[in-house]
SELOTOR-11611 format. One record per residue (C-alpha): residue in three letters; chain; x, z, y. Coordinates in Angstrom, 3 decimals, always signed. Layout:
N
{r Ala | c A | c1 X | c3 Z | c2 Y}
...
END
This chain:
164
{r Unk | c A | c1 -6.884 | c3 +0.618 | c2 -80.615}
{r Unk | c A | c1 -10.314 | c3 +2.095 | c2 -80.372}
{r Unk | c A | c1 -10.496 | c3 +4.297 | c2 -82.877}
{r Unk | c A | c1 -6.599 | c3 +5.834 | c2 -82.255}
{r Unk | c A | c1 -8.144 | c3 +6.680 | c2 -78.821}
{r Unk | c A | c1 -11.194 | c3 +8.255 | c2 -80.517}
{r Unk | c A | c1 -8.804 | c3 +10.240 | c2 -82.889}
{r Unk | c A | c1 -6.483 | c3 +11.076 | c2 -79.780}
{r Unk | c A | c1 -9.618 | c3 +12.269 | c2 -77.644}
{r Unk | c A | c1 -11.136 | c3 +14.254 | c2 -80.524}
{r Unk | c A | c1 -7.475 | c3 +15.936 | c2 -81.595}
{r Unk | c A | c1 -7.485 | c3 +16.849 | c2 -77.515}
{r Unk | c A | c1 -11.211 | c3 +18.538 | c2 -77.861}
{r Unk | c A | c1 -10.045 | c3 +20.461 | c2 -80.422}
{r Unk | c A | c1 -6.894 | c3 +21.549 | c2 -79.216}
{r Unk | c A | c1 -8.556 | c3 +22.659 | c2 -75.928}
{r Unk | c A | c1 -11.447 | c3 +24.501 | c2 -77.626}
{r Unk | c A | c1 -8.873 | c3 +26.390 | c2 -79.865}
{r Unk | c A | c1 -6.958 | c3 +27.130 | c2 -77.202}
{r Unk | c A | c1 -9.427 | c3 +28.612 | c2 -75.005}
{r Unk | c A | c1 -10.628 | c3 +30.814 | c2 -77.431}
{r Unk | c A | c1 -7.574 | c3 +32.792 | c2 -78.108}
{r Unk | c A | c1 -6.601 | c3 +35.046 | c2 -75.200}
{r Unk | c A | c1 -3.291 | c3 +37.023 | c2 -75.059}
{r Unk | c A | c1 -3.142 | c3 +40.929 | c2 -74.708}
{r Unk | c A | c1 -1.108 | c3 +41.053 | c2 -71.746}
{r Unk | c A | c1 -3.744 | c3 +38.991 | c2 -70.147}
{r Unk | c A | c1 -6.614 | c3 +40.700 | c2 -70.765}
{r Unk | c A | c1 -4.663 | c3 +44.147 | c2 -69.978}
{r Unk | c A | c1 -4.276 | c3 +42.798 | c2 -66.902}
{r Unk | c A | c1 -7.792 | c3 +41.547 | c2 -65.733}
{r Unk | c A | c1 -9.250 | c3 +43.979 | c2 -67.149}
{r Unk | c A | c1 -7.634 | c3 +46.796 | c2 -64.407}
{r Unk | c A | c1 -7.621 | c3 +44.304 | c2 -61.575}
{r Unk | c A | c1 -11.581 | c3 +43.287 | c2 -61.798}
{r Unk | c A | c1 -11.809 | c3 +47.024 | c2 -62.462}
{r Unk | c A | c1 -10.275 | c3 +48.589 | c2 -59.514}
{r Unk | c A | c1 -11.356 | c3 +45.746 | c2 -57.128}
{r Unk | c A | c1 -14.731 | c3 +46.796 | c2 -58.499}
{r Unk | c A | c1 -15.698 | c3 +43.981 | c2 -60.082}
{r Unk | c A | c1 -17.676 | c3 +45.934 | c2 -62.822}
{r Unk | c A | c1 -19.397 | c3 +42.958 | c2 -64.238}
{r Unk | c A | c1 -16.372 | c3 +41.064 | c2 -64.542}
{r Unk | c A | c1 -14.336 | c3 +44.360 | c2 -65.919}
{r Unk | c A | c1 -17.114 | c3 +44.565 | c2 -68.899}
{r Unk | c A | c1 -16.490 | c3 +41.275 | c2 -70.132}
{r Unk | c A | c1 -13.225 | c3 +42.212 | c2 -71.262}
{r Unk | c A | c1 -14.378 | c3 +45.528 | c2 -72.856}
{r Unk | c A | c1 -15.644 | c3 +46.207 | c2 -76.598}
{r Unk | c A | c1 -19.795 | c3 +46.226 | c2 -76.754}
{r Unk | c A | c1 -19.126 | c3 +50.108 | c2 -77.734}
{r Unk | c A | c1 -17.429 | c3 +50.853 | c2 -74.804}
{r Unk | c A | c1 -19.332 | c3 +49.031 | c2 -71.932}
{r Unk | c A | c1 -20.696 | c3 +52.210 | c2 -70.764}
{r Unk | c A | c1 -18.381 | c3 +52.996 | c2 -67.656}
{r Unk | c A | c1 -18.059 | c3 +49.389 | c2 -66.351}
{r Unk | c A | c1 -22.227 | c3 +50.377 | c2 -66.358}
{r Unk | c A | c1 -21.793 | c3 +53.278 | c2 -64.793}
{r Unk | c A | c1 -19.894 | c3 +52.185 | c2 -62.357}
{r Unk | c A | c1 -21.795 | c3 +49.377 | c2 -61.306}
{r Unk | c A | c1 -24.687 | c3 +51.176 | c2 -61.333}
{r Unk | c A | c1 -23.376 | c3 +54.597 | c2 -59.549}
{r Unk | c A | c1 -20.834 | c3 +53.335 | c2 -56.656}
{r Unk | c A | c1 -21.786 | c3 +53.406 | c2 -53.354}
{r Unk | c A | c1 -21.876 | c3 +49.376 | c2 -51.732}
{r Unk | c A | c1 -19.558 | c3 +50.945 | c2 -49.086}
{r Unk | c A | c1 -17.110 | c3 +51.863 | c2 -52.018}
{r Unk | c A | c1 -17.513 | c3 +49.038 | c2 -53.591}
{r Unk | c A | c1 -16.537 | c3 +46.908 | c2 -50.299}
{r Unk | c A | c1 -13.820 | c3 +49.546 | c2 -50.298}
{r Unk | c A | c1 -12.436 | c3 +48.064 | c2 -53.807}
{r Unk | c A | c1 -12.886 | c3 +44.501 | c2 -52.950}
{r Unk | c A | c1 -10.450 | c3 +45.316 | c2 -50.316}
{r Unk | c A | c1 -8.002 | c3 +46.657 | c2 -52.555}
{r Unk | c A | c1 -4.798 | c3 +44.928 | c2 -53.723}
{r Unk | c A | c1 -4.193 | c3 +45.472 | c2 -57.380}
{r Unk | c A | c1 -0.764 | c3 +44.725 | c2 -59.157}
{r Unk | c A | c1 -0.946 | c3 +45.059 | c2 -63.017}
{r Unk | c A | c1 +2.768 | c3 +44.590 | c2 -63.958}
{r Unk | c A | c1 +5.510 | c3 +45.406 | c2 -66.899}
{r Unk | c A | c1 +2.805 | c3 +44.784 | c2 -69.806}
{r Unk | c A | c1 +4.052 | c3 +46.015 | c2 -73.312}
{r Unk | c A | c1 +1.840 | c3 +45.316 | c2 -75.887}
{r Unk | c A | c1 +2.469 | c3 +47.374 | c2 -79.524}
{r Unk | c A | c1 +0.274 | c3 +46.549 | c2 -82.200}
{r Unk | c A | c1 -0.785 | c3 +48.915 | c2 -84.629}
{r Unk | c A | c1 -2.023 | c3 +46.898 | c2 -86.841}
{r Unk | c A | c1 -3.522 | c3 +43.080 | c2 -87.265}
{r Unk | c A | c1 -6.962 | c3 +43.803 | c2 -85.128}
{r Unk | c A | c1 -5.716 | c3 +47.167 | c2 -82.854}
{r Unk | c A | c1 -2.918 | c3 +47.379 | c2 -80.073}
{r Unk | c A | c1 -1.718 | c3 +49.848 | c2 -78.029}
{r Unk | c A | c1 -0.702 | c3 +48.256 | c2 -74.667}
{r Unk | c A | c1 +1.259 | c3 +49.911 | c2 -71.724}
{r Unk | c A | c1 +1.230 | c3 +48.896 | c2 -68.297}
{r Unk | c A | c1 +2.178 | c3 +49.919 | c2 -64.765}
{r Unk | c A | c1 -0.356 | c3 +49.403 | c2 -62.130}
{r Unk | c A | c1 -0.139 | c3 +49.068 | c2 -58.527}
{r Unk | c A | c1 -2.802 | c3 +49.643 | c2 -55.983}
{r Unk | c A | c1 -2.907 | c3 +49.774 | c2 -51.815}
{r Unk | c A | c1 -5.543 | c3 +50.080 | c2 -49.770}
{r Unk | c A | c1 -4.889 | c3 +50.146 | c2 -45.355}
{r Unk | c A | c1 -0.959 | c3 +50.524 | c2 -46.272}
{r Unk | c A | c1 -1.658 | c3 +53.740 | c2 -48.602}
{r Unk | c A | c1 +0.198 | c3 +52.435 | c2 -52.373}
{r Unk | c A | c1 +0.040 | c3 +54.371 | c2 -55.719}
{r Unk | c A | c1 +1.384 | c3 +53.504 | c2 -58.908}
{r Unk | c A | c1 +0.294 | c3 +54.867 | c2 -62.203}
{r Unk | c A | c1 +1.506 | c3 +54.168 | c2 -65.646}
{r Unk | c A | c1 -1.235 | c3 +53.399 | c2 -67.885}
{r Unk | c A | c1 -1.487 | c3 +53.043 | c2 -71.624}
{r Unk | c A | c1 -5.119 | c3 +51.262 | c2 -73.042}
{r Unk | c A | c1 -5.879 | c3 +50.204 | c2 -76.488}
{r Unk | c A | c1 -7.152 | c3 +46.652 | c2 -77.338}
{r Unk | c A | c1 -9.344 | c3 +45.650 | c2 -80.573}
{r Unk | c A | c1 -9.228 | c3 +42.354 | c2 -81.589}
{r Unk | c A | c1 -12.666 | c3 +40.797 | c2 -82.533}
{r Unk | c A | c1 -13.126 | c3 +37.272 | c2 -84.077}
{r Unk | c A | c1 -10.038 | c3 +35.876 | c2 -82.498}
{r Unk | c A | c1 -10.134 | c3 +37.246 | c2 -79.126}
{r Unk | c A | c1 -8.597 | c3 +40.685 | c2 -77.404}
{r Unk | c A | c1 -10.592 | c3 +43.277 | c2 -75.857}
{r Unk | c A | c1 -10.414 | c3 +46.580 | c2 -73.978}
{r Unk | c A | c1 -11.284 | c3 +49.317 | c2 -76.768}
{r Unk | c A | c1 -11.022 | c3 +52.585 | c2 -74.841}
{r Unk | c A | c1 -12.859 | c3 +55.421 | c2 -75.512}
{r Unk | c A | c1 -13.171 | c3 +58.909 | c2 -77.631}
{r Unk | c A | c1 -14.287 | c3 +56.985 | c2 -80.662}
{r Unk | c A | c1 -11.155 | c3 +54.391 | c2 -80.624}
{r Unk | c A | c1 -8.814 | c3 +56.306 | c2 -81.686}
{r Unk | c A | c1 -9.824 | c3 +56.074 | c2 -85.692}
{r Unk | c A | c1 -7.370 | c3 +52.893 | c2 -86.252}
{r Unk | c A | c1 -4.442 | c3 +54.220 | c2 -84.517}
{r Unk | c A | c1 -1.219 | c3 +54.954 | c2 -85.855}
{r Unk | c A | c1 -1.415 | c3 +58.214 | c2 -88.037}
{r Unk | c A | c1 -1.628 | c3 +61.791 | c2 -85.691}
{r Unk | c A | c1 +1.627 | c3 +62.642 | c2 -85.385}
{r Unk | c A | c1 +2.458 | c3 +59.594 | c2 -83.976}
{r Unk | c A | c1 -0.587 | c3 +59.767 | c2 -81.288}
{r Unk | c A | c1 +0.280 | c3 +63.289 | c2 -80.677}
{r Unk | c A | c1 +3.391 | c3 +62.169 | c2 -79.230}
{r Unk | c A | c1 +1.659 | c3 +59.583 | c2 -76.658}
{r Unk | c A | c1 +2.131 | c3 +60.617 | c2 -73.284}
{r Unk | c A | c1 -0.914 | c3 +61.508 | c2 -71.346}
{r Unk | c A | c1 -2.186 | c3 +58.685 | c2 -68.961}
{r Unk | c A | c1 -4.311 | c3 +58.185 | c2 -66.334}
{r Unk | c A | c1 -7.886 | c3 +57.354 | c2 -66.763}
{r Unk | c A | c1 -10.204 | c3 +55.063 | c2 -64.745}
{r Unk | c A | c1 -11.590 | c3 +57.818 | c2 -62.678}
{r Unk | c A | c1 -8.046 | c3 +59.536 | c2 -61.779}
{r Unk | c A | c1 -7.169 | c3 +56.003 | c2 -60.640}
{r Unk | c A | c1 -9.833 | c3 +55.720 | c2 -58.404}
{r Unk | c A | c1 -9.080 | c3 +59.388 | c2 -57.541}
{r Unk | c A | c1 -10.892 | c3 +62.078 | c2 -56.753}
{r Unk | c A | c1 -10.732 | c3 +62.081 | c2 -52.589}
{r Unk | c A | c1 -12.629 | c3 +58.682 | c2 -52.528}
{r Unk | c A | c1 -15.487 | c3 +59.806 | c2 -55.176}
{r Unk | c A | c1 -15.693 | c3 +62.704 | c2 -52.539}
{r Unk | c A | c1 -15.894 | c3 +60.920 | c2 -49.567}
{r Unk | c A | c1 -17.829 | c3 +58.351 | c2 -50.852}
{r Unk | c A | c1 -20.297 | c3 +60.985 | c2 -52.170}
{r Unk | c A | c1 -20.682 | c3 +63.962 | c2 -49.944}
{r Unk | c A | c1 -22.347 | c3 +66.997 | c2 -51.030}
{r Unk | c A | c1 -24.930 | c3 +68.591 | c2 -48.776}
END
């Protein structure tokens, strides 16, 4: 009886540690834009590729602790994730994302890529990313989406940092 619990309790430990190491897409498509916009930079650039760190650095290191409060406050809705993949370690996900701040709402559709490394999903977006896509025709044909910054948008960078 002892040693079917041992077997039970070590077939558990396994199952658990497997399981938490796999993450899903759609999951980290969608923490990765809430911590993000809430300005939770830290948090945002653990779900990001080591090569493309660089704005959640920025960020953290450039906003303003007013806009950053500002962020916090914000409600973020990260909704109607499609995930494509491209091939087995690159996806192209699409999402539609929802912000309001003091009763003022946007919505933006967003598309992000996601590089699998080891066995887990992360946020691969940048200039260089594109080399595993789908061939250039096909890319050509993306729609244009909205960055990071044009979420944020351009009146709060402003106000946030006047210039004198």
């Amino acid at each position: 009886m002892k040693r079917i619990i041992n077997i039970l309790f070590v077939a558990s430990l396994s199952f658990v540690f497997f399981a938490c190491s796999n993450n899903k897409k759609e999951e980290v498509v969608e923490k990765y834009y809430t911590h993000f916009l809430k300005g939770e930079f830290e948090e945002a650039k653990k779900l990001v590729t080591e090569e493309h760190q660089g704005l959640c650095d920025l960020m953290a290191s450039f906003a303003p602790e007013e806009e950053k409060a500002k962020m916090a406050k914000t409600e973020v809705s990260v909704t109607n994730i499609s995930c494509e993949d491209i091939n087995d370690s690159i996806s192209i996900c699409s999402c539609q994302i929802k912000t309001s701040y003091e009763g003022e709402e946007k919505t933006i559709d967003e598309k992000v890529e996601l590089k699998k490394v080891g066995n887990d999903w992360y946020i691969n977006q940048g200039k260089e990313s594109n080399e595993d896509k789908k061939d250039v025709d096909q890319e050509e044909n993306m729609p244009i989406t909205a960055s990071e910054e044009e979420i944020l948008t351009e009146d709060t960078i402003i106000e946030s940092n006047p210039v004198e």
